[in-house]
C-alpha positions in Angstrom: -44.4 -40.3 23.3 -43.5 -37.2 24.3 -44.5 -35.5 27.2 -45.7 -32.4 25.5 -49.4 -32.5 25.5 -51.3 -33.8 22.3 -54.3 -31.9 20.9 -56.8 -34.9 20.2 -59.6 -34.0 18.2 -61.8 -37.7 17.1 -63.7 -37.5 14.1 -67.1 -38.7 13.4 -67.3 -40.1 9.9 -70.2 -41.8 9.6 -71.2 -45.3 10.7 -69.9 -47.0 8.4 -66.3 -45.8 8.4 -64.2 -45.6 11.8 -62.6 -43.1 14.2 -59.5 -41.1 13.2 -57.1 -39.9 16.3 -55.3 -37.3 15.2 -53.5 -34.3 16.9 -53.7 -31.5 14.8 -56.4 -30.4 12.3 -55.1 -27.6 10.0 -55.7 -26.0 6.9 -54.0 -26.3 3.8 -54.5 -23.6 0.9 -53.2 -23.9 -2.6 -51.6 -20.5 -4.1 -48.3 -18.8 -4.4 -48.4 -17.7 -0.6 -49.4 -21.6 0.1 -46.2 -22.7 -1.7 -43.9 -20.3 0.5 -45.4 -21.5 3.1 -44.7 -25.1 2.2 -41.0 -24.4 1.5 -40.7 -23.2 4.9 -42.8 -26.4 6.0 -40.2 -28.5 4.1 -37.1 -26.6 5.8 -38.7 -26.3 9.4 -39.7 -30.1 9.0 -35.6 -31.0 8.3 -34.2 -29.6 11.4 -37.0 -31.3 13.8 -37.5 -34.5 15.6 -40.2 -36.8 14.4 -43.5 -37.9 17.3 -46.0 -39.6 17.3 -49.7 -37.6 16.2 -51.9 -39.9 16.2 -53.4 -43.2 14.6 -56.4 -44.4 11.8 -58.0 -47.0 12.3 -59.4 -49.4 9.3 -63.2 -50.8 9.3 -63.5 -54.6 9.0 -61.6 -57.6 10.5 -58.6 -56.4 13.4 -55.6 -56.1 11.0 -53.8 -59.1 11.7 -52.1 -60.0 8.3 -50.7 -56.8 6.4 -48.0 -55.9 4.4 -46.6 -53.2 2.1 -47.6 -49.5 2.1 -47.3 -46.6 -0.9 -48.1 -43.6 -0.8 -49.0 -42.2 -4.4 -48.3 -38.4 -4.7 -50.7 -38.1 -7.5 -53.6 -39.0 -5.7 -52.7 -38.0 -2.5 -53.3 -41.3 -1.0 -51.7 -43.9 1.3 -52.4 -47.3 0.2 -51.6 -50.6 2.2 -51.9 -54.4 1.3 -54.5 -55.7 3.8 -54.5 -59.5 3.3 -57.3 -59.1 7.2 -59.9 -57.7 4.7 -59.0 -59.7 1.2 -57.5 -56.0 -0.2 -56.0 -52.8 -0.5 -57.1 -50.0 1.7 -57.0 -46.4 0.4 -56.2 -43.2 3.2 -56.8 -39.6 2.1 -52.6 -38.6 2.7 -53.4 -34.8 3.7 -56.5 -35.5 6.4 -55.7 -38.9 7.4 -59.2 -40.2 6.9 -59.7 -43.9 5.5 -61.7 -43.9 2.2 -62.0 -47.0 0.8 -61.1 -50.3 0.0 -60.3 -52.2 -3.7 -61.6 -55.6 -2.6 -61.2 -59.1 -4.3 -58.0 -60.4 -3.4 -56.4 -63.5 -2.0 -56.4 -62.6 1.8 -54.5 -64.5 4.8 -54.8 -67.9 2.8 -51.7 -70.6 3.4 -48.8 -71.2 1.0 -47.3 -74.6 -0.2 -50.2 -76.2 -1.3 -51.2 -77.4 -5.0 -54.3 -75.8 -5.2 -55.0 -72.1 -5.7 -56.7 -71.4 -2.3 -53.5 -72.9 -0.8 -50.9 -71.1 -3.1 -50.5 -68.1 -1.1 -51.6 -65.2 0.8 -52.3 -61.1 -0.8 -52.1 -58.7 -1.1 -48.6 -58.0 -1.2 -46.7 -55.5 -2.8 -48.3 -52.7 -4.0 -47.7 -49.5 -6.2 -49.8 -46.7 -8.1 -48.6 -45.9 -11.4 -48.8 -42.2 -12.6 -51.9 -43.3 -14.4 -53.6 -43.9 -11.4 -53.4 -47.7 -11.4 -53.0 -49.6 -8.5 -50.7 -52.9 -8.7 -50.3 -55.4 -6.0 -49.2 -59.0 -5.9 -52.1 -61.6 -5.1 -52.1 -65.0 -4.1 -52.0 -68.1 -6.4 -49.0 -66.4 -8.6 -51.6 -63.4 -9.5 -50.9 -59.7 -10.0 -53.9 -57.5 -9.9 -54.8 -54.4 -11.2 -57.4 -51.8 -10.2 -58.5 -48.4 -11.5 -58.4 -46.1 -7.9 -58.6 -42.9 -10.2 -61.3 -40.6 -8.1 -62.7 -39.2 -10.9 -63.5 -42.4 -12.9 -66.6 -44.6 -13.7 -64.3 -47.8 -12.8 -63.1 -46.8 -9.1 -61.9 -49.0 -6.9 -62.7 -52.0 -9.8 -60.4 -54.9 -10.5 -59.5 -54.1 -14.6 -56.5 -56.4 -15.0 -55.5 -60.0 -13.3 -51.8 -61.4 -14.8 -50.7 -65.1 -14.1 -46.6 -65.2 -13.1 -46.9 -68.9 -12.9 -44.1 -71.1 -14.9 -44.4 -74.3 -16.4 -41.8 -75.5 -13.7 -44.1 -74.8 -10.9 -47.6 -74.5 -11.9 -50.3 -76.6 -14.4 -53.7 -76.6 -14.9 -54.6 -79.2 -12.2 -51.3 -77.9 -10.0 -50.4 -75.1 -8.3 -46.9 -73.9 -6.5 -45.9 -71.2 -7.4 -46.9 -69.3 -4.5 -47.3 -65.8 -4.1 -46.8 -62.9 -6.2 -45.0 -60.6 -4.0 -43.5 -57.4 -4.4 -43.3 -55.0 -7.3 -41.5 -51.6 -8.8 -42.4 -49.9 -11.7 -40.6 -48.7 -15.2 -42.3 -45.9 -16.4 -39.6 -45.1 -19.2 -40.7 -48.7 -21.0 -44.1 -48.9 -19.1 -42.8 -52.3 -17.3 -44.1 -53.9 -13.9 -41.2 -55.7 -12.2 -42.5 -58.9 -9.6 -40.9 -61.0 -7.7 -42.6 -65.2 -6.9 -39.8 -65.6 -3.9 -40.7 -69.0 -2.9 -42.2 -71.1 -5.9 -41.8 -74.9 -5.4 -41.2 -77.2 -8.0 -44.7 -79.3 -9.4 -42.9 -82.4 -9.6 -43.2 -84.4 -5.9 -41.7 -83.9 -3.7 -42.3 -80.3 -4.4 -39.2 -79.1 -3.4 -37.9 -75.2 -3.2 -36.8 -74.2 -7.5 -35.1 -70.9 -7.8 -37.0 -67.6 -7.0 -37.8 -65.7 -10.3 -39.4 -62.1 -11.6 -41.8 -61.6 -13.9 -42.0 -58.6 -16.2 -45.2 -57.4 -17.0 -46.3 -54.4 -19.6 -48.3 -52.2 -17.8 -49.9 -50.9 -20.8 -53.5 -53.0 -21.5 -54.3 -55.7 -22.0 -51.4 -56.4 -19.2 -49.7 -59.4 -20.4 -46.9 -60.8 -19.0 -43.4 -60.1 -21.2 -40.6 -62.1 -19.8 -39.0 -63.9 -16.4 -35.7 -64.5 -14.9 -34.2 -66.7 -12.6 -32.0 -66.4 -9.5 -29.9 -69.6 -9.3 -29.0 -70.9 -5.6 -31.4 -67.4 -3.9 -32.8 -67.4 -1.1 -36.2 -65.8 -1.9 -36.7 -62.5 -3.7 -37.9 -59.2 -2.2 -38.0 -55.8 -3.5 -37.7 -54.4 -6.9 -36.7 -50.6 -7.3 -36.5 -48.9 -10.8 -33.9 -46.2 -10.5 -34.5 -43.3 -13.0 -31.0 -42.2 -13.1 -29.1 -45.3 -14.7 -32.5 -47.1 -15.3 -32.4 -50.2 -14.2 -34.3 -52.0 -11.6 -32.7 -52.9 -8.2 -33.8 -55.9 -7.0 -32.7 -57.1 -3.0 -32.1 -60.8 -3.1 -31.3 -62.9 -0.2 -29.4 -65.8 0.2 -29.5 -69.1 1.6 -27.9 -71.0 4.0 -27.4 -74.9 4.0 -26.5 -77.4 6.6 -25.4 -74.1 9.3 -23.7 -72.4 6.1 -23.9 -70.0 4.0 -23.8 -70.6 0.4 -25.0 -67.8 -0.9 -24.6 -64.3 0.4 -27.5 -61.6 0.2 -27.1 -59.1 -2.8 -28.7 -56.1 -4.6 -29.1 -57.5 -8.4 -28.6 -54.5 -11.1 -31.6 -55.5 -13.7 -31.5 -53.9 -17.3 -35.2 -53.6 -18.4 -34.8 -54.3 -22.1 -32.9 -56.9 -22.2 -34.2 -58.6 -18.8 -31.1 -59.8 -17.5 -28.9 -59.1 -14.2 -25.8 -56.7 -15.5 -24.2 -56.6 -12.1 -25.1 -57.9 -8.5 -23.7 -55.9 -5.0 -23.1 -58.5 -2.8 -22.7 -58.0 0.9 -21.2 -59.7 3.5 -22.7 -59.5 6.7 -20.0 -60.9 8.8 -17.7 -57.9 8.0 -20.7 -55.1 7.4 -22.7 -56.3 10.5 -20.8 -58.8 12.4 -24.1 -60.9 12.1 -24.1 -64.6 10.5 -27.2 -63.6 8.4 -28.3 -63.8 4.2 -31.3 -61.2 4.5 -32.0 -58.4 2.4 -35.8 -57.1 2.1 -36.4 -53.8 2.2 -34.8 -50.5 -0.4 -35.3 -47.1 -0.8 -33.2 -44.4 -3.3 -32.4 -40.7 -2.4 -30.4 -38.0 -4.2 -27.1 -38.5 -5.0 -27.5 -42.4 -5.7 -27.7 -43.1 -2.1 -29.8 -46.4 -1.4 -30.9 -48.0 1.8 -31.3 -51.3 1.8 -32.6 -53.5 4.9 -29.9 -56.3 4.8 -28.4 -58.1 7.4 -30.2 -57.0 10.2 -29.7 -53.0 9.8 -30.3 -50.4 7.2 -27.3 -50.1 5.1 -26.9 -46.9 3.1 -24.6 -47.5 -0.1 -23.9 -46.0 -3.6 -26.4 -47.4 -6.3 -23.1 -46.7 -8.4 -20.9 -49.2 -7.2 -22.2 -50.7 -4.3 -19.7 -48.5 -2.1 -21.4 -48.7 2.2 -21.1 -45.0 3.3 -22.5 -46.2 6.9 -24.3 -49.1 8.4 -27.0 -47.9 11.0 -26.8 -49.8 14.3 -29.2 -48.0 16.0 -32.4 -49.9 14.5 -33.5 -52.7 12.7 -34.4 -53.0 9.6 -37.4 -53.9 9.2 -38.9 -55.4 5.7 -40.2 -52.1 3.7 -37.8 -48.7 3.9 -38.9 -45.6 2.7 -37.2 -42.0 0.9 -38.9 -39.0 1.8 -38.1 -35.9 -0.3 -40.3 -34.1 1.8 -37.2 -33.8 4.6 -34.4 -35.9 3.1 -35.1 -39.0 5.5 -35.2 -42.4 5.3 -37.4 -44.4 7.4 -37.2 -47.8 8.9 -38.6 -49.7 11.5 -37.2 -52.0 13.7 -35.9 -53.0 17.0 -33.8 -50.6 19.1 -31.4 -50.9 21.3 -32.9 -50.7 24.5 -33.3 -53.6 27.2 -35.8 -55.3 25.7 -35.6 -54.1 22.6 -38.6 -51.8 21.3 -39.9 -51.9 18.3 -39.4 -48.2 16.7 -39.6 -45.5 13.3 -36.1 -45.4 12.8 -35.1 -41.6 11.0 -32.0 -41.3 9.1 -30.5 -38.7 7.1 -30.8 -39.7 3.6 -27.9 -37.2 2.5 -24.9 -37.8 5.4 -26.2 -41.7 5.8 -26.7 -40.9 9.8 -28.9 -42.0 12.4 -31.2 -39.0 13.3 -33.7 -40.6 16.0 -35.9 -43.4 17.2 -39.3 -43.2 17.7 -41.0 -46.3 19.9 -43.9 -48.2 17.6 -45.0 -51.3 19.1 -45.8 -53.8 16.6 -45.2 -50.8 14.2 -44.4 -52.1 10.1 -43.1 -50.3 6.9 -43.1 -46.8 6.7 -44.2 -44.8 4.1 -43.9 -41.1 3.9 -46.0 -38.5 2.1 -43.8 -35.7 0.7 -46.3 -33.1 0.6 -46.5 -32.3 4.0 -44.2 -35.3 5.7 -46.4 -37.1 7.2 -45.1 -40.4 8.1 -46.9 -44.0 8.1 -46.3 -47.2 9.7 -49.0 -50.8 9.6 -49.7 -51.6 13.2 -50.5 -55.2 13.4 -51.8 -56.8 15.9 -51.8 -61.2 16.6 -54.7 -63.9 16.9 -53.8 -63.4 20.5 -54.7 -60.1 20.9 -58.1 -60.0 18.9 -59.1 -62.6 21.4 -58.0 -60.7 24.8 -58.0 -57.2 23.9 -56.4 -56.5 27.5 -53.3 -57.5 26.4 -52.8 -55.1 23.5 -49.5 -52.7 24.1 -48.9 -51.7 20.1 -49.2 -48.1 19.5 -52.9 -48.3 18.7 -53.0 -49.2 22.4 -51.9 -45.8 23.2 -55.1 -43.8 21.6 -57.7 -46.1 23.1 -57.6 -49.0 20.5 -57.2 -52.5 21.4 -57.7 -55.9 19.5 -57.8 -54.0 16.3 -54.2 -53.4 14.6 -54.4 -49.4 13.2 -52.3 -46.9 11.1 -50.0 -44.9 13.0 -49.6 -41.2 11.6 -45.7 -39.3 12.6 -45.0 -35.8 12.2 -42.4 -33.8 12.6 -42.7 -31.6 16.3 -44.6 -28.7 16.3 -46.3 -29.6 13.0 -49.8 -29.7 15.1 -49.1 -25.7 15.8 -49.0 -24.7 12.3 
């Protein structure tokens, strides 16, 4: 943190919603004067260092079991799959107050199994479409859909559920297809893209069958349109619709067998229409990284066709074009989600640094020259997400079984602010923001 001090204000909710620790409380007027003042937000916010503000806590269980984040510039909301308390909880973006919570999902169950409380944990991915519908991957090869429109009769209700199971993996007595993970959106054909990145076969001895996407129309009644297989993968991760050549990116590890690797990690180019991979990036990690490694997870797009992709360790920023690497970032992980702001043209990661130990930090990289900017520490810190509007920055802090049981021993970043043995959202601004 830095050594500036941090105006704290807490604010009381109400009982049944928890504490926010924030350091700045400022107002924000619409109008032509507020939209100067937000261009010079946007500029003064690109030539300074992100901190640390403050953190949100969640109500409900500690958040032990987490995973992706969006923020939806629509509704002004940052939303994060919270498989600790079975859904997705919603943050108001601009005050960084929690609001609710679209409940009915999977939760922390086990994967492997045959049965459909055993055939994966959710939420998983998530997104909000411009119609104000929130899709995440569930467990037991389920995507769900909810209305989290403000303003209509249905918010925060479940109004879709879509099976990605395959006859290969899944039967009405049988289930292995495991999860339904993460998801990107077409809005140009109205298409859901998901990826099941570890089905198993149903036959015994239900043994690993290649990872596949399902496409889904996002227009009702939600039925699923079409799959496709990834022959000798590793997993799936993250699909990314890119509106400039529109196609979905999709990052796809490899495998390795018996100490070697047969497949190497690879950013599949996906044509919408006719559902088939038109052109895979692969990357070698040896000569990128120097690391023996097949992982990919996270991606992110900027102007200019510049993509960051979380593979082999590091963020790697290359052309969307041609899979040309302008720059491989050594000075952080990876991490599993990335994020683009347009806000102040950065990517964000997180991920170990280099220090001795290693600390677990919000990496900040220049989405436009591909350099590192800055680290900023995040114990037990996850996948960023940014809102553009006034570049606020958010990362999952999860916290371990261990933990919730002996609070003492709590040193993430919700530690810092006074809370221990519950996980938390922790909020980054650019410096100075809290004096505006």
């Amino acid at each position: 943190m830095h050594a500036r001090p941090l105006r704290l204000l807490l604010v009381t909710l109400s009982v049944a919603l928890p504490l926010t620790i924030r350091a700045d409380q400022q107002d924000r007027r619409r109008g032509d004067a507020g939209d100067c003042r937000e261009s010079e937000h946007h500029e003064h916010s690109a030539n300074t260092p992100v901190h640390l503000s403050g953190v949100i806590t969640v109500p409900g269980n500690p958040i032990t079991s987490a995973d992706i984040a969006w923020v939806d510039p629509g509704t002004e909301r940052y939303y994060f799959a919270d498989r600790s308390n079975f859904g997705v909880d919603i943050i108001d973006a601009e005050t960084d107050v929690y609001l609710a919570r679209v409940t009915g999902m999977a939760g922390p169950l086990p994967s492997g199994g045959g049965t459909s409380a055993t055939n994966g944990p959710g939420p998983n991915g998530v997104l909000v479409t411009p119609n104000r519908r929130l899709w995440a991957g569930d467990g037991n090869s389920t995507v769900r859909v909810a209305d989290v429109d403000p303003n209509s009769p249905n918010y925060l209700s479940l109004i879709g559920s879509i099976s990605t199971a395959l006859p290969a993996c899944d039967s009405a007595a049988a289930h292995y297809c495991g999860r339904a993970d993460e998801l990107g959106y077409d809005p140009r054909h109205h298409l859901i893209l998901i990826a099941n990145n570890a089905p198993l076969s149903i036959a015994s001895p239900h043994a690993p069958i290649d990872p596949y996407a399902t496409f889904i129309s996002a227009d009702p009644p939600f039925a699923a349109v079409g799959h496709i297989s990834f022959a000798g993968a590793g997993g799936l991760e993250q699909p990314l619709w890119d509106p400039e050549i529109r196609r979905f990116l999709l990052t796809v590890p490899g495998k390795i067998v018996a100490g070697v690797i047969a497949t190497r990690p690879s950013i599949a180019v996906i044509n919408p229409t006719s559902m088939t991979v038109e052109k895979s990036f692969v990357l070698d990690c040896q000569t990128l990284a120097g690391t023996t490694s097949v992982s990919t997870t996270g991606i992110a797009l900027a102007p200019f066709q510049h993509v960051l992709v979380s593979a082999c360790g590091f963020p790697i920023i290359l052309s969307a074009l041609n899979g040309h690497v302008f720059n491989v970032v050594k000075q952080v992980g990876g991490g599993d989600e990335v994020w683009h702001n347009p806000g102040d043209g950065r990517f964000y990661v997180t991920g170990p640094d280099t220090s001795t130990p290693p600390v677990v930090s919000l990496g900040v990289i220049d989405a436009e020259t591909s350099r590192w900017l800055q680290n900023v520490p995040d114990v037990r810190g996850k996948n960023p997400a940014a809102f553009a509007e006034n570049n606020r920055v958010f990362t999952i802090v999860q916290v371990n079984a261990a933990i919730v049981a002996n609070p003492a021993t709590d040193n993430s970043t919700c530690s810092l602010f006074g809370f221990r043995g519950t996980g938390c959202i922790a909020v980054f601004t650019h410096a100075d923001d809290d004096d505006k």
